[in-house]
Backbone as JSON Lines, residues from 0, in Angstrom:
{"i":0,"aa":"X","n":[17.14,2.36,9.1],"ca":[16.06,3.33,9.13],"c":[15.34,3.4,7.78]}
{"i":1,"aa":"X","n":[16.03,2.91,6.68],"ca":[15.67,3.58,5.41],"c":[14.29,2.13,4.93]}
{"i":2,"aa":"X","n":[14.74,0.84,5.59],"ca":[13.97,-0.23,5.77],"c":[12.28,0.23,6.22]}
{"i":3,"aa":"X","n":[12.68,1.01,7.58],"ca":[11.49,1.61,8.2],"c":[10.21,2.34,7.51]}
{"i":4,"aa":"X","n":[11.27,3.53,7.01],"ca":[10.8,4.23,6.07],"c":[9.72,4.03,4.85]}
{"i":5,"aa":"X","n":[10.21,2.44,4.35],"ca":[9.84,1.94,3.46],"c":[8.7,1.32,3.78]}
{"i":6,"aa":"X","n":[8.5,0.42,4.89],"ca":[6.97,-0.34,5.26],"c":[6.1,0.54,5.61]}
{"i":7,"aa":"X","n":[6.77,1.87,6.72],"ca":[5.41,3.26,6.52],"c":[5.15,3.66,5.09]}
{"i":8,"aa":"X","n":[5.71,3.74,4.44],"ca":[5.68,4.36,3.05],"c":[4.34,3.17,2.62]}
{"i":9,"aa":"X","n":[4.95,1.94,2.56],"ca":[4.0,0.75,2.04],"c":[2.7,0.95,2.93]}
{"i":10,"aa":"X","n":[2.4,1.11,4.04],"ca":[0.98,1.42,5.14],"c":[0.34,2.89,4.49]}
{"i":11,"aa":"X","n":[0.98,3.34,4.21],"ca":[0.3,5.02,3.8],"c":[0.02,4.47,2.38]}
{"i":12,"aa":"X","n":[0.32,3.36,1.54],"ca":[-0.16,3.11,0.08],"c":[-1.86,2.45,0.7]}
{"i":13,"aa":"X","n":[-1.92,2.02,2.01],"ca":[-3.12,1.44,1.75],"c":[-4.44,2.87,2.29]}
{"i":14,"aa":"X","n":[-3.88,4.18,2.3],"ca":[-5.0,4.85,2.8],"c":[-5.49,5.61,1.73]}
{"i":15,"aa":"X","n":[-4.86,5.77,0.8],"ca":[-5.1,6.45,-0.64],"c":[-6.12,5.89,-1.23]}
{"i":16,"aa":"X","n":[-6.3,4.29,-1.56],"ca":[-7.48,3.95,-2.3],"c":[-8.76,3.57,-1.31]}
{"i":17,"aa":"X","n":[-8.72,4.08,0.18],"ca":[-9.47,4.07,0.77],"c":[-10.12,5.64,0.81]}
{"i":18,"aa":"X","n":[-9.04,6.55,0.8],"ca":[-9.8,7.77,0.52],"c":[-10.65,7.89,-0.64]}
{"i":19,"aa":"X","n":[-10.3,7.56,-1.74],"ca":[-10.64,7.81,-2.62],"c":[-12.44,6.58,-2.88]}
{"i":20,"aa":"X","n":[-12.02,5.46,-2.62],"ca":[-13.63,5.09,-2.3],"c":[-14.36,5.72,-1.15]}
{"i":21,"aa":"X","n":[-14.05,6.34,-0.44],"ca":[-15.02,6.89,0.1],"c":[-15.32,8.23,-0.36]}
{"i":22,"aa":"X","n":[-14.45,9.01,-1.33],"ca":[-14.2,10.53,-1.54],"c":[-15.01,10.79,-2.63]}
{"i":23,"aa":"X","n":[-15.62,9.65,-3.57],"ca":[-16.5,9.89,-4.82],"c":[-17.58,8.64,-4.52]}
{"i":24,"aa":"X","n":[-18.62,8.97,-4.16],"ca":[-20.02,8.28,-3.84],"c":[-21.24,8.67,-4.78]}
{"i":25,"aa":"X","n":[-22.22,7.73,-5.33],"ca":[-23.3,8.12,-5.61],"c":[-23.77,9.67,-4.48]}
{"i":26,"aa":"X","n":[-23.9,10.39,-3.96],"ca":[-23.95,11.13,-3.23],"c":[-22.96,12.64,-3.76]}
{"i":27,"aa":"X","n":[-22.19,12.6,-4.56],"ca":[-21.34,13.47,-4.67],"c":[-19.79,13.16,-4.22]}
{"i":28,"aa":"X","n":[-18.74,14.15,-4.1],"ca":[-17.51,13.91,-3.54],"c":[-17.73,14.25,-1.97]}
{"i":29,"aa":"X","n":[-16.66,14.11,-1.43],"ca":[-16.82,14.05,0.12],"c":[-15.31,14.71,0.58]}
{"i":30,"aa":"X","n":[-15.25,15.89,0.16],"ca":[-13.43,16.54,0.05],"c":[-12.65,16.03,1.73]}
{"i":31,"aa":"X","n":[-13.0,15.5,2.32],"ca":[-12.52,14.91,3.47],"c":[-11.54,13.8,3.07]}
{"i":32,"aa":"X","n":[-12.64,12.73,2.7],"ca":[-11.74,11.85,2.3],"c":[-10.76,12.05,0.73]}
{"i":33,"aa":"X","n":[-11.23,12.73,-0.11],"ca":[-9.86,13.07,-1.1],"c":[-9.05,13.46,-0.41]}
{"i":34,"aa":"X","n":[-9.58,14.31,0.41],"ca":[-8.14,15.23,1.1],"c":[-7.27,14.15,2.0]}
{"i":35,"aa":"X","n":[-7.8,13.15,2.7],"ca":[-7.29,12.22,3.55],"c":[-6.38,10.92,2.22]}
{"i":36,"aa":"X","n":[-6.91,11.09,1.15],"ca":[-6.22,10.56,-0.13],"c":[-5.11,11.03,-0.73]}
{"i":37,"aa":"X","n":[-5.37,12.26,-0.24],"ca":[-4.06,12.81,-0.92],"c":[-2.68,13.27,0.08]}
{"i":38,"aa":"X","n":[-3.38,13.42,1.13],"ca":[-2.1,13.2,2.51],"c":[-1.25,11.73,2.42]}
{"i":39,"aa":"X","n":[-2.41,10.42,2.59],"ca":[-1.58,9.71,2.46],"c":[-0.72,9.25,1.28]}
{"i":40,"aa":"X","n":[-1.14,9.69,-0.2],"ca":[-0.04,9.15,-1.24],"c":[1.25,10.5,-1.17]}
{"i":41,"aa":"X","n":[0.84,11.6,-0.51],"ca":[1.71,12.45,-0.35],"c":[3.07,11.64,0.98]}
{"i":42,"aa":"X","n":[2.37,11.47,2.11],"ca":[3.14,10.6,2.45],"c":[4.02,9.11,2.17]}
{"i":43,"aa":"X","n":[3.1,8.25,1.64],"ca":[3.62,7.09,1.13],"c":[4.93,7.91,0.2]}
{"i":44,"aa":"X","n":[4.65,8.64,-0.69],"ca":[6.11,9.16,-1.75],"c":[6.73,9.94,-1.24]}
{"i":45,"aa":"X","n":[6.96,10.38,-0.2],"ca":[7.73,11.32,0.85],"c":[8.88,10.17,1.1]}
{"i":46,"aa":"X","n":[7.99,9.45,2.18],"ca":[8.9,8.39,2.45],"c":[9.47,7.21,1.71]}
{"i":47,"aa":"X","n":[9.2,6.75,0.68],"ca":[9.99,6.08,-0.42],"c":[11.2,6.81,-0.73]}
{"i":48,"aa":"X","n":[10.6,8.37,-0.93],"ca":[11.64,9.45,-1.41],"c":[13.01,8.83,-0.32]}
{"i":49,"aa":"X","n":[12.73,8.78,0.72],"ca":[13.53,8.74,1.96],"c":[14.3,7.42,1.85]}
{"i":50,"aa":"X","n":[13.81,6.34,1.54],"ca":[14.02,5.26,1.61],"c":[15.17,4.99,0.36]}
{"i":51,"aa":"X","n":[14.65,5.59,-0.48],"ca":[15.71,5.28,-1.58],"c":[17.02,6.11,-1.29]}
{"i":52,"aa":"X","n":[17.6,6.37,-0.29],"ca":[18.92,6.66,-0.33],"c":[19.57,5.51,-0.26]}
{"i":53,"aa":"X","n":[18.59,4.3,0.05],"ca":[20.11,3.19,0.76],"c":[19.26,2.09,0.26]}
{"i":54,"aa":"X","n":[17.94,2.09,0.25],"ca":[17.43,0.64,-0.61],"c":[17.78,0.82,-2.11]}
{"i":55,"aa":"X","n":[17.98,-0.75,-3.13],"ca":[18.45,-0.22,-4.56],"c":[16.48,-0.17,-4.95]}
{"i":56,"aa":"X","n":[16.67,0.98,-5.6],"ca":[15.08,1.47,-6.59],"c":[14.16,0.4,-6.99]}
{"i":57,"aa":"X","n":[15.02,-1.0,-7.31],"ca":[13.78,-1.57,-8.09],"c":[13.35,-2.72,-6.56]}
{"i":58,"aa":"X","n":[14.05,-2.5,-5.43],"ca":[13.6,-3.43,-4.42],"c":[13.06,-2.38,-3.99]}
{"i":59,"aa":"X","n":[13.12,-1.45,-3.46],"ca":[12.03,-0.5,-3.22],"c":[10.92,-0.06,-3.31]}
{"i":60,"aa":"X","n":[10.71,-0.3,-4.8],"ca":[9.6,0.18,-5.27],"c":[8.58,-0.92,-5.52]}
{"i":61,"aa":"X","n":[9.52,-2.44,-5.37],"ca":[8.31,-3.91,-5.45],"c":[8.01,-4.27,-3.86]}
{"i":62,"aa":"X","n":[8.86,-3.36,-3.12],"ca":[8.28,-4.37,-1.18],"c":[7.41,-3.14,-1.36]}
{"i":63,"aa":"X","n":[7.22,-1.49,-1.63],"ca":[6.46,-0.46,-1.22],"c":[5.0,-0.52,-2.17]}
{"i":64,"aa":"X","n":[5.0,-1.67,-3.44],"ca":[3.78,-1.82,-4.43],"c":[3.58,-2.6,-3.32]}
{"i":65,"aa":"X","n":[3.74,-3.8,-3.14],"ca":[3.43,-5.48,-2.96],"c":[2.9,-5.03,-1.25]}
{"i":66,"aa":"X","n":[3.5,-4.23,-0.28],"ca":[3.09,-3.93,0.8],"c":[1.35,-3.28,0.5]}
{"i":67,"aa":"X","n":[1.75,-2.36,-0.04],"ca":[0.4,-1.18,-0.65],"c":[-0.86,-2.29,-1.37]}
{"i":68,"aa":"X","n":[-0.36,-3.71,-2.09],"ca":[-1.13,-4.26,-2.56],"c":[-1.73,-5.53,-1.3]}
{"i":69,"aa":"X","n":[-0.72,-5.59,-1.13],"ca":[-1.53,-6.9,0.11],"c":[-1.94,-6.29,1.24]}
{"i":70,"aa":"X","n":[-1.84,-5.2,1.94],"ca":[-2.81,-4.33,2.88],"c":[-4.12,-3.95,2.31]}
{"i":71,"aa":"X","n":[-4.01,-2.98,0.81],"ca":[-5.52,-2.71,0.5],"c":[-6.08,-3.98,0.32]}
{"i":72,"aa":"X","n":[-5.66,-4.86,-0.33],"ca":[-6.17,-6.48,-0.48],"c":[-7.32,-6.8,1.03]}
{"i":73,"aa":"X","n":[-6.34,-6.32,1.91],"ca":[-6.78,-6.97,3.36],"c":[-8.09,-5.99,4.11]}
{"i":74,"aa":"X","n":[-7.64,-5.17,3.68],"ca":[-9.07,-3.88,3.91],"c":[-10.5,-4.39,3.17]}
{"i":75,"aa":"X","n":[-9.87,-4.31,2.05],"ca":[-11.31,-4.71,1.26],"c":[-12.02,-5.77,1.83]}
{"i":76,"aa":"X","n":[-11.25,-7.15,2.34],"ca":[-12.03,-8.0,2.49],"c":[-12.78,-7.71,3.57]}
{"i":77,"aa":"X","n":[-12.07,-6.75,4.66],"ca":[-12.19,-6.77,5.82],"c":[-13.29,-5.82,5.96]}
{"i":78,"aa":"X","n":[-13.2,-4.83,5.49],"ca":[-14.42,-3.55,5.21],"c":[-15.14,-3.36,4.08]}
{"i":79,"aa":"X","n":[-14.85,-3.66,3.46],"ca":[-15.54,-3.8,1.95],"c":[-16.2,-4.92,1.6]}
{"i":80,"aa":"X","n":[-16.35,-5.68,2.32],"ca":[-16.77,-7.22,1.53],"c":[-16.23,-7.48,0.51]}
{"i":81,"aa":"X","n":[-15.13,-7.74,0.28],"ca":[-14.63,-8.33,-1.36],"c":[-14.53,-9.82,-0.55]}
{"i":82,"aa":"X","n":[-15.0,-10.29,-1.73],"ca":[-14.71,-11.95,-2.12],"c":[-13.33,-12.41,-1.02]}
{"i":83,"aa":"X","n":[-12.97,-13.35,-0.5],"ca":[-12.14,-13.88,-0.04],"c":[-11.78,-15.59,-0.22]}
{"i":84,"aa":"X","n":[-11.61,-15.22,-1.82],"ca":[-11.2,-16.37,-1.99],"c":[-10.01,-17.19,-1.65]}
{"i":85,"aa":"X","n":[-9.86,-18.5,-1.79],"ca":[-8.83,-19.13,-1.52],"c":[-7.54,-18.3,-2.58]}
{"i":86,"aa":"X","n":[-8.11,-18.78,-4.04],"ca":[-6.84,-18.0,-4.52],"c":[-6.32,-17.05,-4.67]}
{"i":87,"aa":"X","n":[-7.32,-16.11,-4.09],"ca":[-6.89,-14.86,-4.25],"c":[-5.85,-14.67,-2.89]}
{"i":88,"aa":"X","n":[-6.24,-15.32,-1.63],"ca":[-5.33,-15.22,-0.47],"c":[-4.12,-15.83,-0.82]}
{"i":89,"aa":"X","n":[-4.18,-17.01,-1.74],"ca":[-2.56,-17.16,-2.41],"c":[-2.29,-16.6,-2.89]}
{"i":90,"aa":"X","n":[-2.54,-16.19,-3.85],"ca":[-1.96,-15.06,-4.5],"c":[-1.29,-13.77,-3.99]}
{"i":91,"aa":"X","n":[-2.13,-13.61,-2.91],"ca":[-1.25,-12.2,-2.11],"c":[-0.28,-12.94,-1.11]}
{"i":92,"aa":"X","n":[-0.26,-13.91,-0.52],"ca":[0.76,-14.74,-0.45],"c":[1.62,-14.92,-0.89]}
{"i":93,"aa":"X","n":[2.05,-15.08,-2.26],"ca":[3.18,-14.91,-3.35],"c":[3.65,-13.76,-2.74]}
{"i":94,"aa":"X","n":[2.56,-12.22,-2.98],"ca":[3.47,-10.97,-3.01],"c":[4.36,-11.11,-1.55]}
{"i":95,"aa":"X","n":[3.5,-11.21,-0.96],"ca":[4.29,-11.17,0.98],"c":[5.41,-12.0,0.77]}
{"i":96,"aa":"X","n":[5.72,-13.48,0.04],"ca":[7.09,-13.91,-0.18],"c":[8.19,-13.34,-0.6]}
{"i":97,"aa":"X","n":[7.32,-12.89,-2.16],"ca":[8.28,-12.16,-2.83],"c":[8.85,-10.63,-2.01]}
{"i":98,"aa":"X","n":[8.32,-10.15,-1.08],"ca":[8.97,-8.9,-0.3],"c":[10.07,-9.27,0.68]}
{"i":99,"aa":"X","n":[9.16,-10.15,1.28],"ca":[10.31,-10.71,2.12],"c":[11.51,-11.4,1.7]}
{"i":100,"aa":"X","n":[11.65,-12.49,0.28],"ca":[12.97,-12.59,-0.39],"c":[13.4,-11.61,-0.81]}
{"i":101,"aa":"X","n":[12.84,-10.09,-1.26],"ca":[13.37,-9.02,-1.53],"c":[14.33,-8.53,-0.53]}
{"i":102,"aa":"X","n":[14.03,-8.52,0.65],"ca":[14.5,-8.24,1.98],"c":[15.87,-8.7,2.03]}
{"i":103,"aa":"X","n":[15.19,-10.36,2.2],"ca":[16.37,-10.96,2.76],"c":[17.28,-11.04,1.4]}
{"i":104,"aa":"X","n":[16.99,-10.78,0.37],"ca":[18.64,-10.88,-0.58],"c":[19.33,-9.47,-1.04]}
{"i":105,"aa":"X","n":[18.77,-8.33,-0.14],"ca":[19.4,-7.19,-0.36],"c":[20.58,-7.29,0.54]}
């Protein structure tokens, strides 16, 4: 369960820097989305909180970055137009390895 815990935890890292680009616009703030920014990093650290009873801290805290980093990665390209370069898709490639050897050598 505490596994579980941990990839929601990593999915709620990717709604925080989505609130937050949408929550401060040429236009002013938009307290919706801060507020929808701050639910989810409230959640994402709820559930880490949770997770770390039985994952060890420093695998925890690199599958719940590296999750949080290769999802917003995937937003941006996907909604944001960011660049989609080749190396940059390797590169987040690395992280998705490195979680999953995290996994499998706990």
């Amino acid at each position: 369960m505490s596994w579980l815990y941990l990839v929601i935890a990593g999915i709620f890292e990717w709604g925080w820097p989505v609130g937050l680009k949408y929550g401060w616009t040429e236009n002013g703030v938009h307290w919706g989305w801060v507020a929808f920014g701050v639910v989810c990093m409230t959640m994402s650290g709820a559930l880490l909180l949770l997770s770390l009873r039985v994952v060890p801290m420093g695998t925890a805290y690199a599958v719940w970055t590296g999750i949080g980093a290769a999802g917003t990665f995937a937003i941006g390209i996907m909604f944001f137009a960011e660049p989609m370069a080749l190396a940059r898709i390797f590169f987040v490639g690395l992280i998705l390895v490195g979680i999953v050897g995290l996994k499998l050598s706990s």
